[in-house]
N, C-alpha and C positions, 0 to 999 in steps of 0.2 A: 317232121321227125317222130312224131307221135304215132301216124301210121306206121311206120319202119321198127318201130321198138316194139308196137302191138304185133307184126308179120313174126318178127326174130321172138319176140316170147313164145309167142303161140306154137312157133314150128317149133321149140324145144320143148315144150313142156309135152306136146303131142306126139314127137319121134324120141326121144329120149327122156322124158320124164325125169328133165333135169336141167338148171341150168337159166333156165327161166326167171326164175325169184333173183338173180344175180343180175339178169338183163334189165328188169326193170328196178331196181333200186340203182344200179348204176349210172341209167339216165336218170332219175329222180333225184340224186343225192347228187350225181356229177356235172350231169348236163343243168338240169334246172335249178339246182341248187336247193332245196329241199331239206326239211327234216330230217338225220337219217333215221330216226326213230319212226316217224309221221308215213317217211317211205317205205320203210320194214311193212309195218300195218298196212296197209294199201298195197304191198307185194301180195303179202297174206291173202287180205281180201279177194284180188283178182284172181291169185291161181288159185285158190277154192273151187270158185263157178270152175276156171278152163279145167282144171283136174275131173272136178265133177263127170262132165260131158267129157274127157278122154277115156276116162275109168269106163263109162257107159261105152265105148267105141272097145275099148280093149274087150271088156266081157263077151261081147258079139264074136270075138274074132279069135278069141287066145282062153283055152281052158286055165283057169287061176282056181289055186284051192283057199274056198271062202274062210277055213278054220284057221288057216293061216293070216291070214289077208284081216282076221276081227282081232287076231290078238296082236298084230303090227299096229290096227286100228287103236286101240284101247291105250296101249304103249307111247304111244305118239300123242294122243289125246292128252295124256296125262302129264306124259313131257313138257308137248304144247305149251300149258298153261303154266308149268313153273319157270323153263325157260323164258316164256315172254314177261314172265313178272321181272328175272334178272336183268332180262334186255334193258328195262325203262331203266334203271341202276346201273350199267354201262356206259361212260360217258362214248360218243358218238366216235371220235378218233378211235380209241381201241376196240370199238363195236366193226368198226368198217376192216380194222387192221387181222381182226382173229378172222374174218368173215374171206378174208384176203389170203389170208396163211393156209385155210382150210382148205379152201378151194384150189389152193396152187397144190397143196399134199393130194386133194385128190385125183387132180389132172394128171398129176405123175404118176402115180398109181396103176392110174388107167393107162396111159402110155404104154409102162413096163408090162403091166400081163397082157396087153394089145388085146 
């Protein structure tokens, strides 16, 4: 099962850069039953490296402007860190439930403008 979830991450975070950090917390917290705090951090963890080496794959291939690309970086970074300090103060039920809401608003989203 472990390979199957590595395959389904990997091809999302590589074709869509997205979607991914959901596939695996989802086996972590649902299948194996897990921390869902412990799984968050360890979602983290992994797509780091796989973004890393995607990001390296995109620049080869797809003109990106760096000026833009440092201050999403910066933004995020700083986010990053206050959002995760919230997360641990979230109890795990409505950590999974907003994480569930989100994701469903944004799948319709994308639907609608197709």
């Amino acid at each position: 099962m472990i390979y199957l979830v590595s395959i389904l991450s990997g091809l999302a975070n590589g074709m869509f850069t997205c979607g991914a950090g959901q596939i695996i917390i989802f086996y972590l917290v649902f299948i194996m039953k897990n921390d869902t705090h412990k799984s968050r951090a360890t979602s983290i963890a992994v797509l780091s490296c796989t973004s890393v080496i995607s990001l390296i794959f995109y620049l080869m291939s797809v003109k990106v402007e760096i000026s833009k690309c440092i201050v999403v970086i910066v933004a995020s970074l700083g986010l990053g860190v206050i959002a995760s300090k919230l997360m641990s103060k979230i109890n795990s039920k409505y950590l999974n439930l907003i994480s569930g809401v989100l994701m469903t608003v944004l799948s319709v989203i994308s639907i609608v403008r197709g």
